[in-house]
LUMPA-116553 format. One record per residue: x, y negated, z negated of N, C-alpha, C in turn; residue in one letter. Coordinates in steps of 0.1 Angstrom, whole numbers, plus 2048, in hexadecimal, padded with zeros to 3 digits. Layout:
N
XYZXYZXYZA;...
This chain:
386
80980C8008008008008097F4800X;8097ED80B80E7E080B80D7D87FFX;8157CE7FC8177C47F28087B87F9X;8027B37EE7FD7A57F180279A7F9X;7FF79480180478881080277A802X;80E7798078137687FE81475D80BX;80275280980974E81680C744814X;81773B81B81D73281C81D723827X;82171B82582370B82A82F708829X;83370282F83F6FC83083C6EC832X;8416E482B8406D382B8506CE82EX;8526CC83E8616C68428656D5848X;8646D285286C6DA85C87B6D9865X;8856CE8598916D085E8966DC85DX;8A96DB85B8AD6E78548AA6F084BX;8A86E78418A06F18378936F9831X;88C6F08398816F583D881702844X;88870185088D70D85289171C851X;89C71384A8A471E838895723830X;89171F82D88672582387B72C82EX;87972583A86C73084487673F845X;88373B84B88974884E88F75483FX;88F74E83488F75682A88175A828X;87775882486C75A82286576682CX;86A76283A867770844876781843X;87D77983B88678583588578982AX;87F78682287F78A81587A797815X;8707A381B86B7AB81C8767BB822X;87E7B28278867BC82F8957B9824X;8957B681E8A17B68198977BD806X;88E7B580188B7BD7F78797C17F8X;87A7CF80386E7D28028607D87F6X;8667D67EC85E7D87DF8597C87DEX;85E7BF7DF8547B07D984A7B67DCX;8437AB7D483C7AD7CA82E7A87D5X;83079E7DD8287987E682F7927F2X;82C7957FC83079480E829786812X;83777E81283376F81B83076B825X;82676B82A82076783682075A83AX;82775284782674584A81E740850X;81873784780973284C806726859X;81071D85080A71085581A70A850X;81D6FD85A8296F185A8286E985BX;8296D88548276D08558336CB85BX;8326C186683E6B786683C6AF871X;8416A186E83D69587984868D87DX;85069A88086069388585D693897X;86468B89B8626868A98676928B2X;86269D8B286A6A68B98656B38B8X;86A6BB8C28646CC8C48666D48B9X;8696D28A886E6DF8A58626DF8A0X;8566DA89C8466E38988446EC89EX;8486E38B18436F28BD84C6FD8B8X;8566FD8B485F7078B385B70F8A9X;85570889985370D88E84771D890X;83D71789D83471F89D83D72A8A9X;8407268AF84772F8BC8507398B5X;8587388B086473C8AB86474889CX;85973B89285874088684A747884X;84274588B83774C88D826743883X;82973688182073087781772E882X;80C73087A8007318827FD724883X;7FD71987D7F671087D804701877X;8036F888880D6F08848016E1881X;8096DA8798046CE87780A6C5873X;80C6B68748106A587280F6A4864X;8036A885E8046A184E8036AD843X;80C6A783C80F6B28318006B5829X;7F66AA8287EA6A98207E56B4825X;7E36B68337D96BF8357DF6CB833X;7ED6CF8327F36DD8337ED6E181FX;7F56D781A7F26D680D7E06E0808X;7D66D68107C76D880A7C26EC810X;7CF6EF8157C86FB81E7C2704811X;7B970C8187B671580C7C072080FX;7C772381B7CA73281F7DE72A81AX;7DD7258177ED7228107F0725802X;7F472C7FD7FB7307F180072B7EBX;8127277F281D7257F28227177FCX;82670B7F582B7027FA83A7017FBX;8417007FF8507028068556EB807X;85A6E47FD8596D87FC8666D57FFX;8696D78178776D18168776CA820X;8706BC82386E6AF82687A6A881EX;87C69B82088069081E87F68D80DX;88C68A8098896897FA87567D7F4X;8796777FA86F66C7F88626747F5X;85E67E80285168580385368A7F2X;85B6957EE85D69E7E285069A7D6X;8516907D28496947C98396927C9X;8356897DA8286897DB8246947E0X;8296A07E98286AD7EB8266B57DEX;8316B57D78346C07CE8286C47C5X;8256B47C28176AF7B480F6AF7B8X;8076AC7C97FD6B27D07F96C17D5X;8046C97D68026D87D37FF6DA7C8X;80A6DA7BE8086E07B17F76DB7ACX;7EF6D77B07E26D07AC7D76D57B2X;7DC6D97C37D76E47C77D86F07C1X;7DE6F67BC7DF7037B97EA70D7C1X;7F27047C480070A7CC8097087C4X;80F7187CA8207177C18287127CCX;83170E7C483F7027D084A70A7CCX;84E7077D98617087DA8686FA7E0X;86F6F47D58706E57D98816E67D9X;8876E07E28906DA7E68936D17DAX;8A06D47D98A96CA7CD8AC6BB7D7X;8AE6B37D48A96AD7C88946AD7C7X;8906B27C18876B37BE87B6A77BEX;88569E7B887D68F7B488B6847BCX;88467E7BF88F66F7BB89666B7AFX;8926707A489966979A890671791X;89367478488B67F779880678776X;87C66B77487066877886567377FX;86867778B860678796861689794X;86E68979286F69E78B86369B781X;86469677685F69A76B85169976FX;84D69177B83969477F83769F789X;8456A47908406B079183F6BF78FX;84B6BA78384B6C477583E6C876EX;8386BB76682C6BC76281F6BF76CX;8226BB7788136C07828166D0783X;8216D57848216E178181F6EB778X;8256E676A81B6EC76080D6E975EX;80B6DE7617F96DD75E7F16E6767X;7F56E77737EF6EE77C7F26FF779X;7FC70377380071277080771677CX;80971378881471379082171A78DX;82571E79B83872579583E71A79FX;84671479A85170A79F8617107A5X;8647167AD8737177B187B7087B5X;8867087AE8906FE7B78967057C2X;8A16FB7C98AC7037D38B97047CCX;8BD7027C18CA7077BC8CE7127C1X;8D07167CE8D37217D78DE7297CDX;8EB71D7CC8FA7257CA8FB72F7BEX;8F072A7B38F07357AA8EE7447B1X;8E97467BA8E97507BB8F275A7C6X;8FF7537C390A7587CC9107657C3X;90D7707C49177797C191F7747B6X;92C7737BF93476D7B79357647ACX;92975C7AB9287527A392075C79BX;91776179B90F76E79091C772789X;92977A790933780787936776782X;93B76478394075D78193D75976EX;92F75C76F92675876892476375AX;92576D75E92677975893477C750X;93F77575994A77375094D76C746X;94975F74A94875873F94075A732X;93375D73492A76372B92F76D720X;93677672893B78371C94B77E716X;94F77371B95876E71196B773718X;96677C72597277D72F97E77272DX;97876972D984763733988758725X;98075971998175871097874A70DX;9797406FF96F73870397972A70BX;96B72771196D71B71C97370E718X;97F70871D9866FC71D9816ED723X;9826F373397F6E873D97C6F074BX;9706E87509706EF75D9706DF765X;9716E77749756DE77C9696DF78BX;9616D578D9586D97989576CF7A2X;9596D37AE95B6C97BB94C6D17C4X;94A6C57CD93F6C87D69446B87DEX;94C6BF7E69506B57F494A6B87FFX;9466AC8079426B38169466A381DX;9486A582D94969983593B69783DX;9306A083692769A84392068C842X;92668183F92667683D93166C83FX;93A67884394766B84394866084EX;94266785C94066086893C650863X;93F64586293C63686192F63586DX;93263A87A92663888491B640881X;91A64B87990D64F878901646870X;8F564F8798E86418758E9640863X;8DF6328648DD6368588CD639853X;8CB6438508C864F8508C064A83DX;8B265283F8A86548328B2655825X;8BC65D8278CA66081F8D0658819X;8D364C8208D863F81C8D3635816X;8C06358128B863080E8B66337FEX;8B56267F68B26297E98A36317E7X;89B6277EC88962A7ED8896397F3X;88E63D7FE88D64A8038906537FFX;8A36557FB8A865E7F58AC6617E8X;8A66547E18AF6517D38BB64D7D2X;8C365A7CF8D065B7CE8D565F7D9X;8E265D7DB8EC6637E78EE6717E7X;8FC6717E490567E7E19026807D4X;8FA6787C98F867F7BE8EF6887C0X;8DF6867C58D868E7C98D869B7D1X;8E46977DD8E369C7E58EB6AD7E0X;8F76A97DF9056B17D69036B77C8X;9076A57BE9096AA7B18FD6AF7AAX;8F46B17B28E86B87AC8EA6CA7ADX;8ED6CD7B68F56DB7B48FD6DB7ACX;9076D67AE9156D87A390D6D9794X;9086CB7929076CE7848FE6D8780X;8F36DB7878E96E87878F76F7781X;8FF6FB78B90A6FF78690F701781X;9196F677C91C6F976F9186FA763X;90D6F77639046FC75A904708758X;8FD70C7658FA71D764907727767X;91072476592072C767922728759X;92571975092971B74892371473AX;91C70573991170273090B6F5736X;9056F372E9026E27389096D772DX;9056CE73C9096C07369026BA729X;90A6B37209056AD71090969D713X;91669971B91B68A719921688725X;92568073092667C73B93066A739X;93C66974693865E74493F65C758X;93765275C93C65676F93E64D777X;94464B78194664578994064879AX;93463D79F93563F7AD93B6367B4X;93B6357BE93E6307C893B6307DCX;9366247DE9306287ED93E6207F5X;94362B7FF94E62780794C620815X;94162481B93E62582892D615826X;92E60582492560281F9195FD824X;91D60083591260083D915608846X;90960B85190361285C8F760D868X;8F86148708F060E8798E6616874X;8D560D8788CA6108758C861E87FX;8C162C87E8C06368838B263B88AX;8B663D8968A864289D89F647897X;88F64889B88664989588C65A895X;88D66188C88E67388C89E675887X;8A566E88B8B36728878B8671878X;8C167A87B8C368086D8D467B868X;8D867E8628E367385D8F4677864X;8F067F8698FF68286D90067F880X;8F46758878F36768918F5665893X;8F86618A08FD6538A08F364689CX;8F763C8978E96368948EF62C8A1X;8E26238A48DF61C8B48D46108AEX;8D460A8A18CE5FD89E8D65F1894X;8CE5EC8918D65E28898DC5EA87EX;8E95E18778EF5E58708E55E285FX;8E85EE8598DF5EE84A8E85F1841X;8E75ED8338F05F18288E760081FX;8F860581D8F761581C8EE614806X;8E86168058E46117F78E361E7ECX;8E962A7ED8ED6317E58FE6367E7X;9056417E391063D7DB91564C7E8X;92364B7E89296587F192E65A7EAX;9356577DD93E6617D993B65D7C7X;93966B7C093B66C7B29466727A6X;94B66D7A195867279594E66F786X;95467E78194E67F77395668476DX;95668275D95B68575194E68D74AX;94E6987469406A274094C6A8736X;93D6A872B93F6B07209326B471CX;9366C571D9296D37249276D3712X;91B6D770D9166DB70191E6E86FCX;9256F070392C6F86FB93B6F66F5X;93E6E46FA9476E56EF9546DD6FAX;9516E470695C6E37169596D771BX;9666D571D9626C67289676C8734X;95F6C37449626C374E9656B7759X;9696BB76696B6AD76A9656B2779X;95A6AA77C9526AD7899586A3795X;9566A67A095C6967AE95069E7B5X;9466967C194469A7C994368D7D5X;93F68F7E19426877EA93A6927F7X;9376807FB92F68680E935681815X;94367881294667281C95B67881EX;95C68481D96668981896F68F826X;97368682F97A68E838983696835X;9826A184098A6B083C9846BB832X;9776B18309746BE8259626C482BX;9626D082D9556D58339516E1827X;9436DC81F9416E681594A6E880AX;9506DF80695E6E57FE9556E47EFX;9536F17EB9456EE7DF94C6FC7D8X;94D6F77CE9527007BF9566FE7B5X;95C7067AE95F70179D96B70A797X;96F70579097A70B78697670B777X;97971777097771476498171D75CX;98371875399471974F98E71C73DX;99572873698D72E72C99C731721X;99A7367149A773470C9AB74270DX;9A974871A9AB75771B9AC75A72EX;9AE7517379AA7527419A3745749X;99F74C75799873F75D99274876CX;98774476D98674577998373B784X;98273B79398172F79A9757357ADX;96E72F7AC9687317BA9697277C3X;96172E7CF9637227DA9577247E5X;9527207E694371F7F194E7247FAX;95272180095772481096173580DX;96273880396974A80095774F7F8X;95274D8019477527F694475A7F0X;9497647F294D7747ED9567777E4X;96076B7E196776E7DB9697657CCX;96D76D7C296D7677B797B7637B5X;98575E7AB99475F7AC993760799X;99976979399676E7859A6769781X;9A57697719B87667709B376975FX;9BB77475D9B477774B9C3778746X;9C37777379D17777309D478772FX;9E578D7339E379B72E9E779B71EX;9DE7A07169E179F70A9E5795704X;9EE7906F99F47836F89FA77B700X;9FC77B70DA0677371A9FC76D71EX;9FD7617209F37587259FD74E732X;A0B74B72BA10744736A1574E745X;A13747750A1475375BA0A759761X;9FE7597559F676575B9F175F76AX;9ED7657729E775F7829DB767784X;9D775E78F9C87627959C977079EX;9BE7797A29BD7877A89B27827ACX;9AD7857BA9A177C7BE99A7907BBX;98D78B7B99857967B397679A7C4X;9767A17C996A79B7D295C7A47CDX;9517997CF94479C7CD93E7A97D4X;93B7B77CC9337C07CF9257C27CBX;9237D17CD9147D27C89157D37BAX;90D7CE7B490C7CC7A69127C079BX;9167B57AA9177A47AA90879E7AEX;90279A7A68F57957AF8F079B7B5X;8EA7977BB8E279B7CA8E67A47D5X;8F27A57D38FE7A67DF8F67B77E6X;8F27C17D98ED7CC7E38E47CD7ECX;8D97C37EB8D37C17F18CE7BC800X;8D97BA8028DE7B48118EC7BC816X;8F67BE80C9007C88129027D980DX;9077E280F90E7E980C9187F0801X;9217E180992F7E67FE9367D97FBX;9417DB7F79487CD7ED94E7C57F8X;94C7BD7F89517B180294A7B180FX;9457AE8139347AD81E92E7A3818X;93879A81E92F78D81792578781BX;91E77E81490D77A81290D76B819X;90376682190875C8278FB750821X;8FC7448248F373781B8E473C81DX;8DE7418298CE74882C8CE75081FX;8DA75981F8D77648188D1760804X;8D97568078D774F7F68C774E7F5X;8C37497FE8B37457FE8AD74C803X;8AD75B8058AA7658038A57667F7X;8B17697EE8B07687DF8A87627D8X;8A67537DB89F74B7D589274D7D3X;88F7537E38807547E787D75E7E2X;88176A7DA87E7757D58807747C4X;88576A7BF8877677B787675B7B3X;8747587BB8697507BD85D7597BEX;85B7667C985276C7CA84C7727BEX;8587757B68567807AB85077779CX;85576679F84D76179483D76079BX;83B75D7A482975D7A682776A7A5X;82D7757A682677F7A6823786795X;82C78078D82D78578182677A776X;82976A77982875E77583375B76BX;83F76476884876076285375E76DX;85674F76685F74977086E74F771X;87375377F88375B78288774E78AX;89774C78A8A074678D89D73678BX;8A47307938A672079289871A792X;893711787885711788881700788X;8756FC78C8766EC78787E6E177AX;87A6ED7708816E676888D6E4766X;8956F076C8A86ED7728A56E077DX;89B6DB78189F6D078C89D6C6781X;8936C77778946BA76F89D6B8769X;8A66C37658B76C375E8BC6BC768X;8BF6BD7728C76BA7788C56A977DX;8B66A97798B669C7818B6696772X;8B569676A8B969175E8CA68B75DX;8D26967608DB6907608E3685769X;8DD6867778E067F7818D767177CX;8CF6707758CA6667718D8661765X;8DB66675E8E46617518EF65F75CX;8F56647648FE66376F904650771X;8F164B7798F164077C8F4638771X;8EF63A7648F063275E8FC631758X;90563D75991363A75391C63275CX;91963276891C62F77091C620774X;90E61B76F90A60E77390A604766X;90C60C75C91060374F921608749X;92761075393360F74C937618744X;93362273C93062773092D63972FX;93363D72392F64E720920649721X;91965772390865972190366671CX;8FD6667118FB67370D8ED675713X;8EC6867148DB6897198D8692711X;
């Protein structure tokens, strides 16, 4: 007997829209016990261009449409998929959750914890299951990463170290783009980036208690950007000022005692994806890297010898995460789809049970808590406790 049909919407049909239609039609074939089989219903999106025709061509949604309202009121929608434009996030999120849909929302979730926290609360009022995209938690590797630290491997925690570089912003001629908008996007690369990282560290090693940070925008105007274009494509209007920030430096001190030091940046030539962490322990350390994604790098004391000791890169098998479920054997590595794979099953299994699994709304309000204390350490100068 088949599982129950979970049916679904999608609100924003860029990339990640995408990412979530094409996980959602794999979830079944990779773990055919869920609990309930995703069916794609219906897509909203009023971007100037063929990918709706494509949404239905391609991804098989029965039913395309321009405004999210009406995807929103369907009766035959379940499941809302919230990966539009930050701005849309929380008038979507708090208009499902009210309908009686569970959401899978795109980090940053809100603009600013403000806008998390309404649709935090529209989701418990309504009884709803809330997933975020904190994808990277669910890398393998970062599962063992996490599991080492926990059982005390590498002994207790000193200082970790977490970068999330990318250049898809370094271009000065690209448009400027929803991205570059306070009202639209909120934040920059805080939103965009250090909202994973710190999600992260957290969940590898404790969260943040005190902060104190530095941003900076390098790049301080752009040309205004075609109606549809997206931020790494040329802009062709008048020149506008860039009004959130490209690059962040922090000082953190995590509740367990550890202090870290985070950098991220969108405007980082030479660096594509460079997203990982170090965490360094009074018995060892271990270190990852998005772009080795399979691979962990371990360094433990032998016995009393601590100076000397070196790293042995460790690689992710079955019985790291997720990892059997898609491969085989040890090292068959898992690629960014595959993460949200995970998510969405991780997601299926809270509507199907109502207790919530993996990264959940209220990790987006952590997170956006802190990027809130962020600005303000930032814009008054000063440590900030949360």
């Amino acid at each position: 007997m088949s599982a129950p049909e979970l049916r679904v919407g999608v609100v924003g049909f860029g990339w990640m829209g995408q990412v979530h239609a094409r996980a959602l039609s794999r979830l079944v074939q990779h773990y055919p016990d869920a609990p309930l089989r995703p069916r794609l219903v219906a897509v909203a999106d009023n971007a100037p261009d063929d990918r709706t025709t494509r949404a239905a061509g391609a991804y098989g949604f029965a039913h395309v449409l321009t405004d999210w309202r009406e995807l929103v009121s369907r009766d035959d929608v379940d499941l809302v998929c919230v990966t539009g434009p930050n701005f849309i996030h929380r008038d979507v999120a708090v208009a499902a959750a009210w309908a009686g849909k569970h959401l899978w929302v795109e980090k940053p979730a809100g603009r600013d914890a403000v806008e998390t926290a309404e649709i935090a609360a529209a989701v418990e009022a309504a009884g709803v299951q809330a997933a975020t995209g904190f994808n990277y938690r669910n890398v393998p590797a970062v599962q063992r990463a996490r599991r080492l630290v926990a059982s005390g491997a590498i002994g207790a925690v000193e200082h970790s170290t977490v970068r999330f570089l990318a250049d898809y912003s370094a271009d000065p001629a690209a448009a400027l783009s929803w991205r570059f908008r306070s009202d639209l996007s909120g934040t920059g690369v805080l939103g965009d980036l250090v909202s994973h990282a710190t999600d992260l560290l957290a969940h590898v090693v404790s969260p943040i208690s005190e902060l104190v940070v530095e941003r900076a925008t390098f790049i301080d105007q752009r040309r205004e950007a075609v109606p549809g274009a997206m931020h790494y494509e040329q802009g062709a209007g008048a020149l506008g000022d860039v009004e959130n920030e490209d690059y962040v430096s922090a000082l953190l001190r995590l509740e367990d005692g550890s202090r870290a030091v985070l950098e991220s940046s969108r405007v980082a030539v030479g660096e594509q994806n460079t997203y990982g962490f170090e965490v360094h322990g009074t018995r060892g350390a271990i270190a990852w890297d998005f772009r080795r994604m399979n691979e962990l790098r371990v360094a433990t004391a032998d016995g009393d010898r601590y100076l000397d000791t070196y790293y042995a890169t460790q690689y992710a098998g079955p019985g790291d995460g997720e990892i059997g479920v898609f491969q085989p054997g040890t090292n068959n590595p898992l690629g960014f789809d595959d993460l949200k794979v995970v998510e969405a099953r991780r997601l299926v299994g809270s509507i199907a049970s109502g207790v919530a699994e993996g990264a959940t709304i209220a990790d987006a309000l952590a997170a956006a808590r802190v990027l809130d204390a962020m600005i303000t350490s930032s814009d008054e100068r000063k440590w900030v406790s949360l």
